[in-house]
N, C-alpha and C positions, 0 to 999 in steps of 0.2 A: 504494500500500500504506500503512497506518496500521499503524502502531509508537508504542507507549506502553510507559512501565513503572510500576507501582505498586509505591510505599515504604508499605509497610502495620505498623502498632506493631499487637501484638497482647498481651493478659494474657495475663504470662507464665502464671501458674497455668492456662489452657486454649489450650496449646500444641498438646499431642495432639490434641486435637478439632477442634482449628480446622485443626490439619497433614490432617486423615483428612477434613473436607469438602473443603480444597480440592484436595484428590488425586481426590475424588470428581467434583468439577466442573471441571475440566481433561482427565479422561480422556474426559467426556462430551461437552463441546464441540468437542475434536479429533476425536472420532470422529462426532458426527452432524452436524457443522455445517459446513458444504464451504466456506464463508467465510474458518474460523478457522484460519492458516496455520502460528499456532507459538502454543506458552504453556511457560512456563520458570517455573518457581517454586524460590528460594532462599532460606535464610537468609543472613543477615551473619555470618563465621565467632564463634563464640564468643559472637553473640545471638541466640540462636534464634526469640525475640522477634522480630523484625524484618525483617519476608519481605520480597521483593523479586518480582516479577513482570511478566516482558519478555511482551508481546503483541502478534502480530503478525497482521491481520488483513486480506483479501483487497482491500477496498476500506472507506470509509467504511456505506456499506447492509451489511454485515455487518458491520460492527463493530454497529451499533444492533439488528439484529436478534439479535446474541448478548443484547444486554442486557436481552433480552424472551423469551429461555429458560427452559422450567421449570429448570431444571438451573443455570441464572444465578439465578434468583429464589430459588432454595430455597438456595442458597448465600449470598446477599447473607441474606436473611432469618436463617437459625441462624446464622450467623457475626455479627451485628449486636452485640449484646453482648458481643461476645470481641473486636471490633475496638478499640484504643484509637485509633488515626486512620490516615488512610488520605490520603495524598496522589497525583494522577496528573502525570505528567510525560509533556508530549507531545515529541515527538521528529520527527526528521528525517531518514532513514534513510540510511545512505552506502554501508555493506558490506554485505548477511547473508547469511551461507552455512553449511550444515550437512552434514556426511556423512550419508549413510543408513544407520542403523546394522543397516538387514536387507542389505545389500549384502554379497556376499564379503569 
């Protein structure tokens, strides 16, 4: 499994927009992309600015084939200018585990 997180700076002043793509492209890759096992987007409390993004992705071949998504592309594309930097942190995974929140 591949586990990454992005620490992304975004203009404050296109916060909204840039929050309302990538809720756009999170709901789309978790739901057509049978690769892509988790996506988690935060901010830092009290910087909204400053999202944070855990990814978790079935093998390496889906991780690359997410990044050649319409729904990746058009998100990297309009968010391009509202990004102020974006750094990836690769990771090592130890724990991960989540309830099912459709479960009783």
């Amino acid at each position: 499994m591949i586990v990454r997180m992005a620490e992304i700076e975004i203009d404050p002043g296109r916060i909204d927009a840039y929050n309302a793509l990538l809720r756009e492209e999170i709901e789309a890759s978790v739901r057509l992309e049978p690769g892509v096992v988790f996506l988690f987007a935060v901010a830092v409390k009290g910087c909204p600015h400053l999202v944070r993004v855990v990814e978790g992705y079935a093998d390496q071949t889906a991780y690359e084939a997410h990044l050649t998504t319409p729904h990746f592309l058009k998100y990297k594309t309009e968010t391009a200018d509202m990004v102020r930097s974006l750094r990836l942190v690769e990771t090592d995974p130890i724990a991960l585990a989540a309830k099912d929140r459709n479960a009783g």
